[in-house]
N, C-alpha and C positions, 0 to 999 in steps of 0.2 A: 504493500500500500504506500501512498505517498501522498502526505498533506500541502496541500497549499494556505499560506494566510495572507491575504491580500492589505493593505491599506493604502490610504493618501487620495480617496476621492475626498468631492465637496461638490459645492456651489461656487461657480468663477461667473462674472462680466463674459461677454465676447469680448476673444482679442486675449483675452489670459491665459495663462498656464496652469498646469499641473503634471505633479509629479506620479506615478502609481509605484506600488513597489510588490514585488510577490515574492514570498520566503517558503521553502520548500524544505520538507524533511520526511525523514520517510525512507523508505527505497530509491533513495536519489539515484544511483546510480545505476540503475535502467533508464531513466529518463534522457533519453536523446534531442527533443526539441520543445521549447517552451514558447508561451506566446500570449497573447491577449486577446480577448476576443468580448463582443458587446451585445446587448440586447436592448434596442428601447421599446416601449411598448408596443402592442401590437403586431411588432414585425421577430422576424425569426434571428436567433445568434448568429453574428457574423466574426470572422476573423479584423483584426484589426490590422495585429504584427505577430511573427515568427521568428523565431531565431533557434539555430543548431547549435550545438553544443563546442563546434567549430568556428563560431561568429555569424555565419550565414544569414542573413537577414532576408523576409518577405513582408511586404505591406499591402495592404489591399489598396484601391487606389484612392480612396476618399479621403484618408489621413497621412497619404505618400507627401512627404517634403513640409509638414507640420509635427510628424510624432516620430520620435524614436527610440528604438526598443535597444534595451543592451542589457547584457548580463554576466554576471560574476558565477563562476564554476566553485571557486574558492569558496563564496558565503553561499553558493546554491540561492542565488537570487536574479529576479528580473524585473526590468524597472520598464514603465513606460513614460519618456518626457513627452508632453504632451503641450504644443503651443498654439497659438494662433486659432485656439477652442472658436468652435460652431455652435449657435444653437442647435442644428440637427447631429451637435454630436454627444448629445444628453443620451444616457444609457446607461443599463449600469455594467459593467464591465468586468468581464471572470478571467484571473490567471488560468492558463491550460497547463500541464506536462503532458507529454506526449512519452510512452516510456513501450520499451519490448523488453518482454520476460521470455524466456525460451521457444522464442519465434511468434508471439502472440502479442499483437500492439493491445496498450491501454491508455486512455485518456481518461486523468483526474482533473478537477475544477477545484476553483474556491470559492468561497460562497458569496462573491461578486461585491461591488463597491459602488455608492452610485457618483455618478458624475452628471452634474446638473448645469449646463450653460445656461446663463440668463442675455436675452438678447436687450 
């Protein structure tokens, strides 16, 4: 198994920042790729950012060249910096691990954090 605990949502202005951060423990060391990913109401969870355990980075394209994801192997953490916040980027937003066990993928969550733009 592998926990995730998330923090560092809020409520920001458009045009503000924020930081997120996800702390993992657990089975970390199945865990091949970690990432972020959102839900706002009504609509279904999407990815946001990706990153491998290599640096590798993927974004979806909405928050391409505004959010960036990076992560420390060392603390087993993953942060998302988040700038130039949207109102449509109100969600609440779940750390992912992405881990394989003896050839069997598994994906943990954490139990999400909201982030509230105000326009």
């Amino acid at each position: 198994q592998v926990q995730l605990v998330e923090s560092g949502g809020g409520l920001v202005q458009a045009g503000g920042s924020l930081r997120l951060s996800c702390t993992a423990s657990g089975r970390i060391f199945s865990i091949s790729t970690m990432g972020w990913y959102r839900q706002a109401p009504g609509k279904q969870r999407e990815l946001v950012a990706a990153i491998t355990s290599g640096g590798i980075t993927n974004y979806a394209d909405s928050p391409k060249g505004r959010f960036t994801i990076s992560r420390d192997n060392a603390k087993n953490t993953v942060d998302l910096q988040m700038k130039s916040l949207k109102p449509e980027d109100t969600a609440v937003y779940y750390c992912n691990a992405h881990a394989i066990r003896f050839g069997t993928p598994y994906d943990y969550w954490g139990q999400g954090t909201q982030v509230t733009v105000s326009s």
